[in-house]
N, C-alpha and C positions, 0 to 999 in steps of 0.2 A: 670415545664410545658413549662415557654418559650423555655430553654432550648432544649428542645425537637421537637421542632416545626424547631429549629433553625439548629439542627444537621438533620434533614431531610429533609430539604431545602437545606441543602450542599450537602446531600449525592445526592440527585435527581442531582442537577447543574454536580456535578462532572460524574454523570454515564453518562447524555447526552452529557457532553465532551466528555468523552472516547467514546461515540457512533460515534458522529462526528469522533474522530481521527481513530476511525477503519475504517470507511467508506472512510475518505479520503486517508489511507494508503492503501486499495484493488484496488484504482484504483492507485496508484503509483505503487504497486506494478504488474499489471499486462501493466502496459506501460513499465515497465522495461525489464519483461518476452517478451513482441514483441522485445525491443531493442536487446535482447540478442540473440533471435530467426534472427532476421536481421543479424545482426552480424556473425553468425553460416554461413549463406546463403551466404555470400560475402567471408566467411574464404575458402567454399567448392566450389565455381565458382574459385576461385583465384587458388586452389590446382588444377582443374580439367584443369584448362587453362597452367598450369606449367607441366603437365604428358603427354601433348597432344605431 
């Protein structure tokens, strides 16, 4: 019985980790997605300034 009580209080702890880590990985990953977008933006001004 404690047993039991015990392994469902881990499982809980661990699931709202991995909530948190997902949570903080979508915003990592969409600051990455503008940096990459940024990046794109400066690659296509630099080419169009070289063709001119």
């Amino acid at each position: 019985m404690l047993w039991g009580i015990f392994v469902r209080n881990f499982a809980s702890s661990i699931l709202v980790w991995l909530m948190i880590a997902v949570l903080a990985g979508c915003n990592t990953v969409s600051g990455f997605g503008k940096d990459v977008q940024k990046l794109g933006r400066k690659m296509e001004e630099a080419a169009d300034r070289r063709n001119r």
